[in-house]
C-alpha positions as CSV (number, residue, x, y, z in Angstrom):
1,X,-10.7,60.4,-65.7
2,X,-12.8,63.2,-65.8
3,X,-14.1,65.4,-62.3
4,X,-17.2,65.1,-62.5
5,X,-18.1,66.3,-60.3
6,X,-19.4,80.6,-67.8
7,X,-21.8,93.3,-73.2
8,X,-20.7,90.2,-70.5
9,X,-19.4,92.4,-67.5
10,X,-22.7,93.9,-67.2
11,X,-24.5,90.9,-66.7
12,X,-22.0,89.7,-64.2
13,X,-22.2,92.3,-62.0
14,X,-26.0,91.9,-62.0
15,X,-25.7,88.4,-61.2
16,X,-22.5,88.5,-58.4
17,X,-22.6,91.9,-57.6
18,X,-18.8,92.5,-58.2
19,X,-16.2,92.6,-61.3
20,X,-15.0,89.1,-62.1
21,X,-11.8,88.4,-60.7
22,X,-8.5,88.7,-62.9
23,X,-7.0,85.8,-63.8
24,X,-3.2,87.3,-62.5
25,X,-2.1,86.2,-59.1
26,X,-2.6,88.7,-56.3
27,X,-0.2,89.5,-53.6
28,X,-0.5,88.1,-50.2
29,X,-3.5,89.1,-47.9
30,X,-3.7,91.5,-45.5
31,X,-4.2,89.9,-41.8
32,X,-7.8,89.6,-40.0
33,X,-8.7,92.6,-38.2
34,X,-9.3,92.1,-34.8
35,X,-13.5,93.3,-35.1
36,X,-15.8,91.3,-33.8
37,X,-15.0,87.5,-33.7
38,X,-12.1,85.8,-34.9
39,X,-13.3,83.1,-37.2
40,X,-10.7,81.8,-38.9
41,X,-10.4,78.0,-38.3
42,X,-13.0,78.3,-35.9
43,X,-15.1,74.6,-35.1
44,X,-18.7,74.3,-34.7
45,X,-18.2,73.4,-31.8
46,X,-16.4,76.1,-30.7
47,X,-19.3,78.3,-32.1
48,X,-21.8,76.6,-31.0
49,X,-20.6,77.3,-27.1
50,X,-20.3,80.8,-27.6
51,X,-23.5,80.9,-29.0
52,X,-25.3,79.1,-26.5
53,X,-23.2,81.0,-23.8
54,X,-24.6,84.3,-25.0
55,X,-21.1,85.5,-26.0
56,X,-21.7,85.4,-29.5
57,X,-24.6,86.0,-31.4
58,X,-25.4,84.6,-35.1
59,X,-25.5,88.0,-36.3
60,X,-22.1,88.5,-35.4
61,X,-20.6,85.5,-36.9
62,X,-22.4,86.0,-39.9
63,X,-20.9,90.1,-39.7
64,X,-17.6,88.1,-39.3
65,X,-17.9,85.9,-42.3
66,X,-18.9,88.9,-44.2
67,X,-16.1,91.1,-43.5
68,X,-13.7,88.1,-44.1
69,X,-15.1,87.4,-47.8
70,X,-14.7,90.8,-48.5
71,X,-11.0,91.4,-47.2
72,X,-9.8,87.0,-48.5
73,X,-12.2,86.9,-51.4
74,X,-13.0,89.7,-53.0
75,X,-9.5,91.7,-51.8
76,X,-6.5,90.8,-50.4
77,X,-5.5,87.5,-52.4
78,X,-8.6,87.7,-54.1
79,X,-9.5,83.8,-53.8
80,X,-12.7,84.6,-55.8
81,X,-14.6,81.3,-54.5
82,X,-17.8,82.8,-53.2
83,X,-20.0,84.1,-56.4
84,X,-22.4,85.3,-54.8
85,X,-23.8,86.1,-51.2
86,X,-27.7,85.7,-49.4
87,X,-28.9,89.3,-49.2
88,X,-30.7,87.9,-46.8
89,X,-28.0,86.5,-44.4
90,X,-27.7,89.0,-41.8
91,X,-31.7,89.3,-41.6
92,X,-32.0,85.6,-41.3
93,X,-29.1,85.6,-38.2
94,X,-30.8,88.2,-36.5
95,X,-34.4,85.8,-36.7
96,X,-32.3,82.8,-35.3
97,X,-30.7,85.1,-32.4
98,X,-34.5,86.2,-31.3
99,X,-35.8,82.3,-31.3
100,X,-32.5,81.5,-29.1
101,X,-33.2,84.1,-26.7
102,X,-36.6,83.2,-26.8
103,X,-35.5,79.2,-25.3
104,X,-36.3,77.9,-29.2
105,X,-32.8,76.2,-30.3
106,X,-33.3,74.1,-33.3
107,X,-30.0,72.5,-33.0
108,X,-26.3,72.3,-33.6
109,X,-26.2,74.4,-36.5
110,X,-28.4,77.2,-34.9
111,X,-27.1,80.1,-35.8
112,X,-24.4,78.6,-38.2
113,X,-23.3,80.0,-41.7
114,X,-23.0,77.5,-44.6
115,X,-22.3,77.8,-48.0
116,X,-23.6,75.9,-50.7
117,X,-22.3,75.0,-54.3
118,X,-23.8,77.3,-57.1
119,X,-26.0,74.1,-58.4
120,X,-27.7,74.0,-55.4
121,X,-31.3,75.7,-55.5
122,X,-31.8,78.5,-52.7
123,X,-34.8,80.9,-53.0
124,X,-33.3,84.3,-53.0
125,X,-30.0,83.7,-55.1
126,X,-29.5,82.0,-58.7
127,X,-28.3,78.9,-59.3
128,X,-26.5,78.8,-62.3
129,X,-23.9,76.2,-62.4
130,X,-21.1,79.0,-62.6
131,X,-22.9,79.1,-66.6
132,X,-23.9,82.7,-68.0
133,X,-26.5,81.5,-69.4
134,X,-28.6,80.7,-66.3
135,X,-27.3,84.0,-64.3
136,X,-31.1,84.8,-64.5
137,X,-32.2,81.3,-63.1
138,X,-33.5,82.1,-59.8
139,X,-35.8,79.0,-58.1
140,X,-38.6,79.3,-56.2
141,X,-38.5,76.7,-54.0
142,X,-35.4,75.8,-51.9
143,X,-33.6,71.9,-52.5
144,X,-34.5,69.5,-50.4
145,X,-31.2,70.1,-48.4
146,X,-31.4,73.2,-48.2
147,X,-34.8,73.3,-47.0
148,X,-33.6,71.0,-44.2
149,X,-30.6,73.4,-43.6
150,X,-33.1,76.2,-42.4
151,X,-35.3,74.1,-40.7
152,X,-32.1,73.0,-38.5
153,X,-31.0,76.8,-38.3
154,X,-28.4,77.2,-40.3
155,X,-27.5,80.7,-41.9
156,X,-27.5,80.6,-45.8
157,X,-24.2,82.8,-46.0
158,X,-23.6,82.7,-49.9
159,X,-23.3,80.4,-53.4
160,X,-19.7,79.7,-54.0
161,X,-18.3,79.1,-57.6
162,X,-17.5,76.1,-59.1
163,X,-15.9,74.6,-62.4
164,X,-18.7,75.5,-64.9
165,X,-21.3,72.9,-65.2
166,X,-19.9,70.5,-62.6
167,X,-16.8,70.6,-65.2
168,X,-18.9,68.6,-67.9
169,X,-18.7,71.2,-70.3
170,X,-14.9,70.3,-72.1
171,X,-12.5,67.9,-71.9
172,X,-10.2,71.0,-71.7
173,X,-11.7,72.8,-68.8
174,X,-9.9,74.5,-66.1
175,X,-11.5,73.7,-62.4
176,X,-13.2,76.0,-60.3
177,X,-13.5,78.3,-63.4
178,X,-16.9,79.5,-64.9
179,X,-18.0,82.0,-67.1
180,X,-20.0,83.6,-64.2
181,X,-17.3,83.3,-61.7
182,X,-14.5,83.6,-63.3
183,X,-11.1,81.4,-61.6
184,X,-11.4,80.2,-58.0
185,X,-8.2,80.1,-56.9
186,X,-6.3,77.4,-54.3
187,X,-6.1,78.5,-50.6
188,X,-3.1,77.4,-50.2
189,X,-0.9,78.9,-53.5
190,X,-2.4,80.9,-55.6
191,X,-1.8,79.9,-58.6
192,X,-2.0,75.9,-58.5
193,X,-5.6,75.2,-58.7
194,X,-8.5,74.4,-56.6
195,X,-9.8,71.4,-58.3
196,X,-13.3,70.5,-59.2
197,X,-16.1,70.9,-59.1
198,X,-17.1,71.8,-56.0
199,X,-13.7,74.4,-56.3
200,X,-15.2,77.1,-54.7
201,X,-16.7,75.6,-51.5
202,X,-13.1,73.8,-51.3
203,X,-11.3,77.5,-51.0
204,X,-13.8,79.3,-49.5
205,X,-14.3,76.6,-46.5
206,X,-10.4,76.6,-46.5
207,X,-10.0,80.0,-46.1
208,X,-12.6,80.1,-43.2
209,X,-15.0,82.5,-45.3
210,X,-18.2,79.7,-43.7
211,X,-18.7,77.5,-40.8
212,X,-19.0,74.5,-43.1
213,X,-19.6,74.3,-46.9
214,X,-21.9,71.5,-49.3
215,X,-20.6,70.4,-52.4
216,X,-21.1,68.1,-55.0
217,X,-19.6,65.0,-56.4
218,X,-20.1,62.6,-59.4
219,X,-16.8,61.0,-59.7
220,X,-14.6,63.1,-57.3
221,X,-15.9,66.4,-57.1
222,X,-16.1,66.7,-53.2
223,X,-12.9,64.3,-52.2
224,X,-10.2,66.4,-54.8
225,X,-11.5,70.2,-54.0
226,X,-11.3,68.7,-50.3
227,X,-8.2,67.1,-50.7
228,X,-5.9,70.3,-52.0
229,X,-7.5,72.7,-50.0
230,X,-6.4,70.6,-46.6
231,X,-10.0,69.6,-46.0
232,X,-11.8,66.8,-44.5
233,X,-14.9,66.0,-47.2
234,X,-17.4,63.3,-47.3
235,X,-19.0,61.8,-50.3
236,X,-22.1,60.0,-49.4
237,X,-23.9,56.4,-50.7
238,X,-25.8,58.0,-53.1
239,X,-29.3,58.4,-52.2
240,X,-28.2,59.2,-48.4
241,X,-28.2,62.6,-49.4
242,X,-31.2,63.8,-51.7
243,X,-30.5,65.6,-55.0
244,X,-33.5,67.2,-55.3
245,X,-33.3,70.8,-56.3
246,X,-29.9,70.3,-57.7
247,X,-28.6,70.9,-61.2
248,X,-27.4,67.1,-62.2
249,X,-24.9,65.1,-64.2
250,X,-25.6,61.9,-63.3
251,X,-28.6,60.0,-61.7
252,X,-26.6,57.4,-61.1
253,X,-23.8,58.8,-59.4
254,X,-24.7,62.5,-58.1
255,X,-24.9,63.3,-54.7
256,X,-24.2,66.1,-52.2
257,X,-21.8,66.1,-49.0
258,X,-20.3,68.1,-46.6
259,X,-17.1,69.5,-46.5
260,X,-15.6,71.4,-43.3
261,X,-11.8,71.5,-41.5
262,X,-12.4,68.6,-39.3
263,X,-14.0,65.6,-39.1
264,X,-16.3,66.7,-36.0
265,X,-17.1,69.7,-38.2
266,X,-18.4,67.0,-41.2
267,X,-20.2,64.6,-39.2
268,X,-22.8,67.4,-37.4
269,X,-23.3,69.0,-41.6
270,X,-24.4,65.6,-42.6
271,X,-26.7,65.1,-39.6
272,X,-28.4,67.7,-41.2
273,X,-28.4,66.3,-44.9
274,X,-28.9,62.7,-44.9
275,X,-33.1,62.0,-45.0
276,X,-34.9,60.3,-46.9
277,X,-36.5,62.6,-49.7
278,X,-39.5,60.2,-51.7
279,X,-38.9,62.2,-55.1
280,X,-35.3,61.1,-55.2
281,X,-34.8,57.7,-57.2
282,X,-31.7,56.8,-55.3
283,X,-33.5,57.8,-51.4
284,X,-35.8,54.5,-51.0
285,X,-33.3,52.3,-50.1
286,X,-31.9,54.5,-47.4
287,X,-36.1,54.2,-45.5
288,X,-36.4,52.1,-42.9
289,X,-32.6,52.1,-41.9
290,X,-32.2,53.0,-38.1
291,X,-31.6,57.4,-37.6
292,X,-27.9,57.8,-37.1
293,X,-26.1,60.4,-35.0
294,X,-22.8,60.6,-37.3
295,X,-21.0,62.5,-34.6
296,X,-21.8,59.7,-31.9
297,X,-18.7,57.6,-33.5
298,X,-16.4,59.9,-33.5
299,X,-13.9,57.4,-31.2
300,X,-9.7,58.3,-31.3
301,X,-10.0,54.4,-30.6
302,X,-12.2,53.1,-34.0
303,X,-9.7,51.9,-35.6
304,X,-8.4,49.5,-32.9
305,X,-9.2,45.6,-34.2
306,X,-10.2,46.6,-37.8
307,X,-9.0,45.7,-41.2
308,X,-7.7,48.1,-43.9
309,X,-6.8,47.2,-47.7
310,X,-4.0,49.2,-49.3
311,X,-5.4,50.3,-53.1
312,X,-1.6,50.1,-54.3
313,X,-3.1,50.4,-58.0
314,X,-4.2,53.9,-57.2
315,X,-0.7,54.8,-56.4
316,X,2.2,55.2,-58.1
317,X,1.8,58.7,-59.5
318,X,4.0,60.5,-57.3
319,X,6.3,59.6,-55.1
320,X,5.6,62.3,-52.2
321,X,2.0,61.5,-52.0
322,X,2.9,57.4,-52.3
323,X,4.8,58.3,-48.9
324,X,2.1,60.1,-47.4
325,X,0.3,57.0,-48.1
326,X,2.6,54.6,-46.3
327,X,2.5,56.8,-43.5
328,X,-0.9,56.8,-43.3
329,X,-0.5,53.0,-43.1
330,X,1.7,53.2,-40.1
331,X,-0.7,55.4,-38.3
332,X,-3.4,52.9,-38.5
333,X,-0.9,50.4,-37.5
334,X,-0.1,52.2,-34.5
335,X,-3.6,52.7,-33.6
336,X,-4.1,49.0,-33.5
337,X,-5.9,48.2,-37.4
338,X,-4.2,45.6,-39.3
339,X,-3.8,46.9,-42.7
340,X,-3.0,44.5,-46.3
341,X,-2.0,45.1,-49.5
342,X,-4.9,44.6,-51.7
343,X,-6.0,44.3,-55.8
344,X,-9.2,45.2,-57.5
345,X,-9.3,42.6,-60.4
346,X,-11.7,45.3,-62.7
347,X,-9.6,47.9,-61.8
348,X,-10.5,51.2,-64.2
349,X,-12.3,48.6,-66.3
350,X,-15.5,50.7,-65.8
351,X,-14.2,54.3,-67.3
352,X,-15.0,54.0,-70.6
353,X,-19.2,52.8,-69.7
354,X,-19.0,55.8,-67.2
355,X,-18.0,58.3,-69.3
356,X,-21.1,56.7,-71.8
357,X,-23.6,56.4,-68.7
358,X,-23.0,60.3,-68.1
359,X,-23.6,61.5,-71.0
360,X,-26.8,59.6,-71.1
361,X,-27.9,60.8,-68.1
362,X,-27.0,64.4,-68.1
363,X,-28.5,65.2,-71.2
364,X,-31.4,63.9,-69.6
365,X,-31.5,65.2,-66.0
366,X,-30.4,68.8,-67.1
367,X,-33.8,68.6,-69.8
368,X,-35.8,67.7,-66.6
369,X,-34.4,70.4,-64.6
370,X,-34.2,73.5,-66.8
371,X,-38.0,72.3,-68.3
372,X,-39.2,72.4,-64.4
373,X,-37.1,76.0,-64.1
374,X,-39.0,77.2,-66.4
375,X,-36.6,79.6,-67.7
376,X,-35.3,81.0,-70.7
377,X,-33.4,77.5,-71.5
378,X,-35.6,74.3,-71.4
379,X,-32.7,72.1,-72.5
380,X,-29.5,71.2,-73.6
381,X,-30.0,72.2,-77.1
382,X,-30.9,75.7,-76.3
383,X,-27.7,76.1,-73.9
384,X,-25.5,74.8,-76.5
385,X,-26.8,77.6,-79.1
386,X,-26.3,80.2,-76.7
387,X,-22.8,79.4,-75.9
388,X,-22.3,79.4,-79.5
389,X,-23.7,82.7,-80.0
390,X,-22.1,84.0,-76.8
391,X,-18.7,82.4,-77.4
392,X,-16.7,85.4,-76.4
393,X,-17.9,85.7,-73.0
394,X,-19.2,81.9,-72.4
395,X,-16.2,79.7,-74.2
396,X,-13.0,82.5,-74.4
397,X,-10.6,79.5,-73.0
398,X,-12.4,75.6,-73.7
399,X,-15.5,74.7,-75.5
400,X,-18.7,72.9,-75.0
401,X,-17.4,68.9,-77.1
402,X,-19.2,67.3,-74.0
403,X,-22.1,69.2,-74.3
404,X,-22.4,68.2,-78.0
405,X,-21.7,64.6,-77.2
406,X,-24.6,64.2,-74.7
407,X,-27.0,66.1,-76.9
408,X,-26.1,63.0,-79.6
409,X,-27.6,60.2,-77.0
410,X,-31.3,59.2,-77.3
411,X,-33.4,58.4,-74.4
412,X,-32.6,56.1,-71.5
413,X,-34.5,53.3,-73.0
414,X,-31.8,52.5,-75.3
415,X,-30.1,49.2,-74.9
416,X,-26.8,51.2,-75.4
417,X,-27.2,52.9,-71.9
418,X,-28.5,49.9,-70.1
419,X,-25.8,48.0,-70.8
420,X,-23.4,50.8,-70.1
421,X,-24.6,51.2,-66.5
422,X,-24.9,47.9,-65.8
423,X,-21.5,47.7,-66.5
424,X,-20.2,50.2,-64.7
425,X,-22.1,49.2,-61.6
426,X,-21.0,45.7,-61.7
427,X,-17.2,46.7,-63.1
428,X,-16.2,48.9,-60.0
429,X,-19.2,47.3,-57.1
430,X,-20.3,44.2,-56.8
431,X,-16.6,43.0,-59.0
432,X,-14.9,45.8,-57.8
433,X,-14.8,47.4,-54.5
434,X,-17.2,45.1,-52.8
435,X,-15.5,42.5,-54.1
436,X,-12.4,43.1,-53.0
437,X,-13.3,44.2,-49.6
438,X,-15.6,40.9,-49.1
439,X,-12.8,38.6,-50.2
440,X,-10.3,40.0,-47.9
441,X,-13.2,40.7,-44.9
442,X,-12.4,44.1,-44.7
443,X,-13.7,47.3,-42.9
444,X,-13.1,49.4,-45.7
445,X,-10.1,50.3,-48.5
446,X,-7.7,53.3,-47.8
447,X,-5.4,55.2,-50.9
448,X,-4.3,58.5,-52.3
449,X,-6.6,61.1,-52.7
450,X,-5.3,63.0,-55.3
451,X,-2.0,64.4,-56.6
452,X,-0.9,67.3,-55.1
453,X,-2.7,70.7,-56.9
454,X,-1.3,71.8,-60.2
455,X,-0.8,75.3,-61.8
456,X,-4.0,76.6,-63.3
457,X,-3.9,76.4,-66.8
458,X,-6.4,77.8,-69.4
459,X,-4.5,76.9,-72.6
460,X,-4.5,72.8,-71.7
461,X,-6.8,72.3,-69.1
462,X,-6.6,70.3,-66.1
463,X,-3.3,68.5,-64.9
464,X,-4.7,65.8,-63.2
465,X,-2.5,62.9,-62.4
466,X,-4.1,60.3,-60.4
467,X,-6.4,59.4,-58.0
468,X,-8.0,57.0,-55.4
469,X,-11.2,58.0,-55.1
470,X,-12.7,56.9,-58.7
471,X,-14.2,53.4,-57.8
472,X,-16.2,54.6,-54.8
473,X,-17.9,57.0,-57.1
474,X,-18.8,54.6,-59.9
475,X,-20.4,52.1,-57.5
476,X,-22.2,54.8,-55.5
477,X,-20.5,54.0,-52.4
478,X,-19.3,56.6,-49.7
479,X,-15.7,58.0,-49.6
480,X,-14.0,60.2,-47.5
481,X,-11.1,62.5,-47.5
482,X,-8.3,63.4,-44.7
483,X,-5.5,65.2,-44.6
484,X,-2.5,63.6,-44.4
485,X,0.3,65.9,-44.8
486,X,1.8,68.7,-47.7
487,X,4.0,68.4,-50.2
488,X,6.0,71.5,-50.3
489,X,3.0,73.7,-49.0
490,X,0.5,71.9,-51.1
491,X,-2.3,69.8,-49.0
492,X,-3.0,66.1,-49.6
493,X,-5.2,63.4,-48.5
494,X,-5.8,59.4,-47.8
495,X,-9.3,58.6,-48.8
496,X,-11.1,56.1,-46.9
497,X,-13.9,54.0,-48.6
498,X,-16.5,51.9,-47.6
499,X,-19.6,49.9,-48.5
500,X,-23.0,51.4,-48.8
501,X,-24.6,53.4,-46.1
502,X,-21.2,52.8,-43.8
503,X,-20.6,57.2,-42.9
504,X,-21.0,56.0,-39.4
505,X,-18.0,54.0,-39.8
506,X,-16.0,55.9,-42.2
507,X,-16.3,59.0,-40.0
508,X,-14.9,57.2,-36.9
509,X,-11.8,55.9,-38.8
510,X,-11.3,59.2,-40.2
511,X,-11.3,60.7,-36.8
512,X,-9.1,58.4,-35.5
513,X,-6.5,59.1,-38.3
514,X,-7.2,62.9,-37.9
515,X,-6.4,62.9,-34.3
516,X,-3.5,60.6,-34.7
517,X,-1.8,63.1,-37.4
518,X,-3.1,66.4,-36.7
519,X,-2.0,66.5,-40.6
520,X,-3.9,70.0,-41.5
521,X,-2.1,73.2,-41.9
522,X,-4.3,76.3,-42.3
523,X,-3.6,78.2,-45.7
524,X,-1.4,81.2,-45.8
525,X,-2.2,82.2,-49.4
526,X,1.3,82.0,-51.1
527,X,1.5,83.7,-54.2
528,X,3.3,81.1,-56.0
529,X,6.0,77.9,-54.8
530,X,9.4,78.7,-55.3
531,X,12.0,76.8,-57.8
C-alpha cells in the first residue's frame, strides 16, 4: 500500500535559499555548542517554564533552533529536512516576548517554534509540495491551522520537506525526496530513509531542529515518518483537524496532526489544531461536541481496566518488530488492560477502492486548490506538462504514472467513485475496524507501526514492508504512534487506534505505554548500520 500521505539550481536556491543537498551520506555531526539554550530533546513543558520564569525568552529559542538547523541540517550530517525557514521567525519571537512582558500570554505554545509540512499554506513562505513547479506558489492567506497557530503564539520556525506531492506522484518514489528539496534523510542512520510523507517534519522534530512539528497523513503519512524517527505522532478523525489551506490528496481521508518526542508534547500541539473550521466538509460533525483539553488525560494509570485487541494480521513481517509488539502486550498487561487476540474479517479488502477513491479525489482537490492559488498552474494537466518539459530537474529518478492516472478520472459524480468510496468506507469502518472493536467491546486495537526504516533507494523506490496503521486511515478514524523499542539502532512503534473522535482516549493509553517503556532513544546520526 501506498504512503499517502521536485537551469534548476538557480531556481532552488531562490526558493530554499541553499544548494540542494547531495544525495551521498555525510559524516557524523559535530556536537551542539554550548550558546544560548540547549534545545535538543527539550519538552514544552520544560520551555514553557523557562519562558514564563523569565529565563528564557522566545527569541532565544527561536536563535537556538536556528543555529541547530544550520549546524544538523544544512551541515554536519546534513539531514536536509527543513526546505525552507520563516524570514520572519526571529521578528515574530521578539513580538511574543514584548506581549509576555507586557502580562499578555496567549497560552502554552507562547513563544513556541513549530514547523509545518511544505503543503501547508503560511503567508510569507511557498508552499509547494516539495514540487518545482510551485517553488513560486506563495499564499496569501495562512491555513486554517496555521492561523490558529499564531493566534495561540506559536513561532512559525520553517517549512520542512516532504516526499514530493504527498508521495502521489509514482509508484516508484523515494520518501522524503522532492525535486525542491532534494532527500530528507533518517535521524537516526543516514542512509535508511525517513519515510513519508510528512519525511521532513519526522527528521527535523527528531533531531530537535522545532519544539513540535505538523504533518500530514492520508493513509500513513504522520504514523510511519513518526514511527522511524522515534516519535510519538497522532493522526486525527478526519475533520478534527481542518484541511483548509492545505494542498490535498484525498477529501476523504486527508487530515493534519501533530508530531513531537512525547506524548505531553502531542497532546498541547493538537489543543491548538482541533476546531471546527465551517469550509471544511469533514468539520461539521466534530460541532457541538464538548471542548476537550487533550493534555487533561494524560493518566500513567489509563490503561488500568480497559480492553485491547491484538491486529495479529498486521504482523508477521518481521520478526524483531513482531517482538516489539508482544512486548508491548505485556506492558499493557502489567499496567492492568486485558488485551485479546483479534481478526478483521475485511482485512485489506478496501486497497484496491482506495487506491480508485484517491485518484478521484486528488485530481479533483489539487484543480480546486491550484485554481484558488491563482498561480502559474491551475491544474493537474498543466503540472503534468511541466514535469514533462522539465524532466531533468523534476523526474531525474521516478515519474509522474499516478499523476497521469488521476488526470484519466472524470468528475466525482460518476457512479465509478461513489461506489468506490462507499466501499472503502464500509470495507475497513463500519465492517472493519468498528466492527471488530464492537464485537469484542473493546477500547481500541493496538499493532505494528511499520517495519523498521529501509535504505533509501532511488533506482526502486520505497521498501516498504508492512504496516498497522492502514485501516484507521481508510475509515477516517484516529491512530496514534509510540515508540516501542529499536531494532539495531533503527526506531519502531505500536500504533494504537480508536473510534472516531476518541484522541482523548488514545493519548492517555499512549501515555501510559510511554511512561511504562521509556522506549525512545534520541538519534545520534549514524552514518550507516554495520554488517
Amino acid at each position: 500500500m501506498r504512503l499517502i500521505f521536485i537551469p534548476a539550481c538557480a531556481l532552488l536556491l531562490a526558493a530554499c535559499g541553499r544548494e540542494p543537498a547531495p544525495d551521498a551520506v555525510a559524516p557524523a555531526p559535530v556536537q551542539e555548542r554550548a550558546v544560548g539554550p540547549l534545545v535538543a530533546e527539550m519538552t514544552l513543558a520544560e520551555a514553557s517554564a523557562q519562558l514564563a520564569a523569565g529565563s528564557l525568552s522566545a527569541e532565544a529559542l527561536t536563535q537556538a533552533y536556528l543555529e541547530r538547523i544550520e549546524q544538523i541540517d544544512r551541515s554536519g550530517p546534513a539531514l536536509n529536512s527543513v526546505i525552507e525557514l520563516n524570514p520572519e521567525a526571529l521578528a515574530d519571537a521578539r513580538t511574543l516576548d514584548a506581549e509576555r512582558r507586557a502580562g499578555n500570554v496567549r497560552g502554552p505554545l507562547h513563544g513556541i517554534p513549530v514547523l509545518l509540512k511544505d503543503n501547508i499554506d503560511a503567508v510569507g513562505m511557498a508552499t509547494s509540495a516539495g514540487s518545482l513547479a510551485l517553488a513560486g506558489n506563495r499564499p496569501t492567506r495562512d491555513a486554517f491551522i496555521v492561523a490558529r497557530l499564531r493566534a495561540a503564539g506559536a513561532v512559525i520556525l520553517g517549512k520542512t520537506n516532504l516526499s514530493e506531492w504527498a508521495n502521489f506522484r509514482s509508484t516508484r518514489s523515494s520518501s522524503g525526496w522532492s525535486s525542491r528539496g532534494g532527500q530528507t534523510r533518517n535521524a537516526y542512520v543516514l542512509d535508511r530513509n525517513p519515510c513519508g510523507s510528512s519525511a521532513g517534519t519526522g527528521t527535523a522534530v527528531a533531531a530537535s531542529l522545532a519544539m513540535v512539528g505538523v504533518g500530514t497523513e492520508t493513509d500513513g503519512s504522520i504514523i510511519c515518518p513518526s514511527a522511524v524517527n522515534g516519535l510519538v505522532g497522532l493522526k486525527p478523525t478526519v475533520g478534527l483537524v481542518s484541511r483548509g489551506g492545505i494542498i490535498p490528496i484525498s477529501v476523504s481521508q486527508d487530515t493534519a496532526g501533530p508530531m513531537g518526542r512525547s506524548v505531553a508534547d502531542v497532546a498541547a500541539l493538537l489543543n491548538v489544531l482541533a476546531a471546527v473550521d465551517p469550509a471544511d466538509p469533514a468539520s461539521p460533525a466534530a460541532d457541538g461536541r464538548p471542548a476537550v483539553d487533550y493534555t487533561a488525560g494524560l493518566d500513567a494509570d489509563a490503561v488500568r481496566g480497559k480492553r485491547f485487541g491484538v491486529l495479529r494480521q498486521a504482523m508477521g513481517f518481521n520478526p524483531d518488530v513482531d517482538a516489539a509488539v508482544e512486548r508491548a502486550v505485556a506492558s499493557l498487561q502489567a499496567a492492568g488492560a486485558e488485551v485479546i487476540d483479534v481478526e478483521v474479517t475485511t482485512w485489506r479488502q478496501w486497497g484496491e477502492d482506495e487506491f480508485n477513491v484517491l485518484l478521484y479525489e486528488f485530481k479533483d482537490g489539487l484543480d480546486a486548490y491550484l485554481a484558488a492559488a491563482g498561480g502559474e498552474h491551475g491544474s493537474l494537466e498543466s503540472l503534468i506538462a511541466w514535469n514533462t518539459a522539465h524532466a531533468a530537474q523534476a523526474m531525474p529518478h521516478f515519474g509522474q504514472e499516478i499523476f497521469e492516472q488521476a488526470q484519466a478520472k472524470g468528475p466525482l459524480s460518476e457512479p465509478a467513485y461513489l461506489q468506490a468510496r462507499d466501499a472503502a468506507r464500509r470495507l475497513a469502518g463500519e465492517q472493519g475496524l468498528l466492527a471488530t472493536m464492537d464485537k469484542n467491546q473493546l477500547d481500541a486495537v493496538i499493532g505494528p507501526s511499520t517495519s523498521p526504516a529501509w535504505p533509501t533507494d532511488h533506482v526502486n523506490g520505497d521498501h516498504f514492508s508492512g504496516a498497522g496503521y492502514g485501516i484507521a486511515a481508510v475509515a477516517r478514524t484516529p491512530s496514534i504512534t509510540v515508540p516501542s523499542g529499536d531494532v539495531r539502532g533503527l526506531p519502531i512503534g505500536v500504533v494504537f487506534m480508536g473510534r472516531a473522535y476518541s484522541e482523548a482516549q488514545l493519548l492517555g493509553y499512549a501515555y501510559t505505554f510511554e511512561q511504562a517503556t521509556r522506549a525512545r532513544k534520541p538519534p545520534t546520526f549514524m552514518p550507516t548500520l554495520a554488517d
